[in-house]
C-alpha positions in Angstrom: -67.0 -65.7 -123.2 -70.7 -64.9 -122.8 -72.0 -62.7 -119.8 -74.4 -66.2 -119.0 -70.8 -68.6 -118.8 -69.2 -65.5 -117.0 -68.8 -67.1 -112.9 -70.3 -65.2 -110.2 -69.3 -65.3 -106.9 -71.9 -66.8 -104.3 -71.6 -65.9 -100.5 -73.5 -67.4 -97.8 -75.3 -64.6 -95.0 -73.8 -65.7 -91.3 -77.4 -64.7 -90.3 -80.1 -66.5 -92.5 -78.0 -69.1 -93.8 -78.8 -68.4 -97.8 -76.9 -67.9 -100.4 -76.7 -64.9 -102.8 -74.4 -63.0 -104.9 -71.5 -61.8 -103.1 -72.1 -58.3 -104.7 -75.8 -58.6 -103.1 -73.9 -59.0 -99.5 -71.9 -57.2 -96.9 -68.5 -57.9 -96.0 -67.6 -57.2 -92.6 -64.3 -57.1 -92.1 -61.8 -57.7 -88.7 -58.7 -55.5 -88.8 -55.6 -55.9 -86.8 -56.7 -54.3 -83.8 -59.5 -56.6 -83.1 -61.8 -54.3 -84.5 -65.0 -54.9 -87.1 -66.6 -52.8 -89.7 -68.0 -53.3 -93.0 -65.7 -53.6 -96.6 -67.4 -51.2 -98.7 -64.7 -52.6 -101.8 -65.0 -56.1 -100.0 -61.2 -56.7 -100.8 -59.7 -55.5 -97.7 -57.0 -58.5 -96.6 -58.7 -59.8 -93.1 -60.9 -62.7 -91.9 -64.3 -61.4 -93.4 -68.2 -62.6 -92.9 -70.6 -61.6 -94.8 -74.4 -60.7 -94.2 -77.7 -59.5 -96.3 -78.5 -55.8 -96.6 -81.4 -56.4 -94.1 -81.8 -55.2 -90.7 -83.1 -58.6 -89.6 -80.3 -60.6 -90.9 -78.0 -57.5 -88.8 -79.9 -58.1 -85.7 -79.6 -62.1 -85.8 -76.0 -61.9 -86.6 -75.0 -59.1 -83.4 -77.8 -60.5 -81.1 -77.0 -64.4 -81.3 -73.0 -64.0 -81.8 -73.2 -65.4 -85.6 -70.4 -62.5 -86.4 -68.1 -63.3 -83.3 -68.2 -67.2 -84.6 -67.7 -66.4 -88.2 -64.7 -64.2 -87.1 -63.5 -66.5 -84.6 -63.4 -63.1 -82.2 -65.0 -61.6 -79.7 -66.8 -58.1 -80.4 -66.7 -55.6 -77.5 -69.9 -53.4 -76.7 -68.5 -50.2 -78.2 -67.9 -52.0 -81.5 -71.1 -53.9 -81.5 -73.3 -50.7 -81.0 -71.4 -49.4 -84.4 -72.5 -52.5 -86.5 -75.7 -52.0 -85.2 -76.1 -48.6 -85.8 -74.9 -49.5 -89.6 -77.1 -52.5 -89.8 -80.0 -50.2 -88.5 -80.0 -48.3 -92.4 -81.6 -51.4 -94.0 -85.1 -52.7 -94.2 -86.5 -55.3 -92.0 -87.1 -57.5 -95.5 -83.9 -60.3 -97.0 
């Protein structure tokens, strides 16, 4: 088997709709408690999302709810600050 036939995984960003490598995205994970934060090893057992490294993409997904649909939960205030705070890292380009 050749690196070209070799399957990669393709994710689809909760924010801007396109799809990319899933190594090129962030998982964001829900844990038991309710709670949301990224997966670094994106292998953590949970209902995940995923989003570009780009603080637009962050910013569309917290402000317009994309990440409370995708995880079917609803985000509390001290939570959400946290993502953005992560999210606010990034660059404003995809």
């Amino acid at each position: 088997m050749t690196m070209e036939d070799k399957h990669i995984p393709q994710r689809t960003c909760i924010a801007c709709r396109e799809i990319k490598d899933k190594r090129l995205m962030i998982r964001l994970v829900q844990n038991s408690d309710g709670s949301v934060e990224p997966d670094t090893s994106a292998k953590r057992k949970g209902r995940g999302a995923y989003i570009c490294p780009s603080k637009r993409c962050w910013d569309i997904a917290l402000k317009k709810n994309h990440l409370d649909h995708a995880l079917r939960t609803k985000i509390n205030n001290a939570n959400r600050s946290a993502l953005f705070e992560y999210g606010s890292k990034f660059n404003e380009e995809k």
